[in-house]
C-alpha positions as CSV (number, residue, x, y, z in Angstrom):
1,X,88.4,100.8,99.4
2,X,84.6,101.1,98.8
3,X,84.4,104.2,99.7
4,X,87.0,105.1,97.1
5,X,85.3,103.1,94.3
6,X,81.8,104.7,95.3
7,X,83.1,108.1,95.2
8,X,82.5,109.2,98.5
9,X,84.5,111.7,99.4
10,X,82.8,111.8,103.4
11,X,83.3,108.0,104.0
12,X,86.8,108.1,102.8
13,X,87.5,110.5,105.2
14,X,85.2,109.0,108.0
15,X,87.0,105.8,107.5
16,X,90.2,107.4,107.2
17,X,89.5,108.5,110.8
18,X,88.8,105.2,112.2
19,X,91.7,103.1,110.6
20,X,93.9,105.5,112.0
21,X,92.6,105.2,115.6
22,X,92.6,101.3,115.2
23,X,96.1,102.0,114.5
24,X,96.6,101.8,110.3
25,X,98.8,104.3,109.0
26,X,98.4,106.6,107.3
27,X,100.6,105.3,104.6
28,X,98.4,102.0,104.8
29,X,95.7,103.9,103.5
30,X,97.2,105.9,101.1
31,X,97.8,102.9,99.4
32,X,94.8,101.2,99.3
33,X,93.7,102.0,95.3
34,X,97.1,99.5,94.4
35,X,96.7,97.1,96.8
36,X,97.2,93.8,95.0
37,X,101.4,95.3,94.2
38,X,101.7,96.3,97.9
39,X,103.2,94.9,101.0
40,X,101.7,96.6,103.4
41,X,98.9,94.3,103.0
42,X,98.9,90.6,104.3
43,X,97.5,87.7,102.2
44,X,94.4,87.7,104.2
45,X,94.2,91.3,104.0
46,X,94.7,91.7,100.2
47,X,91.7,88.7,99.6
48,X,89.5,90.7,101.8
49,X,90.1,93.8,100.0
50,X,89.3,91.5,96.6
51,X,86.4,90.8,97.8
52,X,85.5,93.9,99.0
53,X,86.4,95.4,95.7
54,X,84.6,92.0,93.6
55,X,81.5,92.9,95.8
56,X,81.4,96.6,95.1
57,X,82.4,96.7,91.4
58,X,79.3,95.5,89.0
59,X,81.8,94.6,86.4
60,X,83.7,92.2,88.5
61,X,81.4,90.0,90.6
62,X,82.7,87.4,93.2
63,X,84.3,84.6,90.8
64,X,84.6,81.1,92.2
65,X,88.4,81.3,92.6
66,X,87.7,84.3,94.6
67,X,85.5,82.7,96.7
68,X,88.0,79.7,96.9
69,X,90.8,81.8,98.3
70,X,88.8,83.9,100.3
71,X,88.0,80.9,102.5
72,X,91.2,79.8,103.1
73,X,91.6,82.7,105.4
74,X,88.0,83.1,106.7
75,X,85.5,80.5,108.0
76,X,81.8,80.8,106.8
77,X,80.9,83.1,110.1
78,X,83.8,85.5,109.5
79,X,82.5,85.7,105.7
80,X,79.2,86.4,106.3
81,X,80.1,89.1,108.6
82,X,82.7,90.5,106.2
83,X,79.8,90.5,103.2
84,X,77.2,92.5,106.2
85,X,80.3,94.8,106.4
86,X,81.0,95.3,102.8
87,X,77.6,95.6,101.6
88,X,76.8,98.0,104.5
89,X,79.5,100.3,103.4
90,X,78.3,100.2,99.7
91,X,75.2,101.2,101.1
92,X,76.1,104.4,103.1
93,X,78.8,104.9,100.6
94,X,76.5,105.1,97.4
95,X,73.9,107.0,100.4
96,X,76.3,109.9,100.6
97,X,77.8,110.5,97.0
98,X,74.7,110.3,96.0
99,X,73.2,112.9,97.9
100,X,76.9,114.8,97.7
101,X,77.8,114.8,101.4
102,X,80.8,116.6,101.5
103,X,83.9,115.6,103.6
104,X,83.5,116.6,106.9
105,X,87.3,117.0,108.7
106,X,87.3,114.1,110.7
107,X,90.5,113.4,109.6
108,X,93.0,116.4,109.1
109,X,95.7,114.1,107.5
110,X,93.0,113.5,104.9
111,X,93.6,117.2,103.6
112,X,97.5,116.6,103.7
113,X,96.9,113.9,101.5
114,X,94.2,114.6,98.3
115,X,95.5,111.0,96.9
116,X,92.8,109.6,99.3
């Protein structure tokens, strides 16, 4: 999801990579850009992905009814590591599309699929 919004086309397909291996299809992450209308996604994973997306995106910001619904599925530790994890994917996110690291073919399927 960040990697998407940042434009990074080698942390999409990084990522990509890992969530397969942890077992997320690859029709999971196809359908990360609309994930609010899909359900593929639990609750708990759709409110993380809001915040991920609040976080990244200037124009949004984290709103307090965000917040509010984000901690009824995460305690304060779990959010604080879910805002280090966010904010370090911004970082090597905005890092590589910046600097225009390409993709690198860590995930094949990624090719398959240029919706990613």
């Amino acid at each position: 999801m960040v990697s998407q919004i940042n434009s990074c086309s080698f942390c999409v397909d990084i990522s990509t990579q890992l969530l397969q291996k942890r077992g997320v299809s690859l029709e999971k992450i196809s359908k990360l850009e609309n994930f609010e209308n899909e359900s593929l996604f639990t609750a708990k994973e759709k409110i993380a992905l809001s915040y991920a997306e609040a976080i990244t995106r200037y124009d949004l910001g984290v709103s307090p009814d965000l917040f509010f619904n984000l901690k009824k599925h995460f305690n304060d530790d779990e959010i604080v590591e879910l805002t280090a994890l966010i904010g370090y994917q911004n970082l090597s996110s905005k890092f590589n599309a910046a600097l225009d690291i390409p993709s690198q073919g860590f995930c094949l399927a990624l090719k398959a699929n240029s919706s990613l």
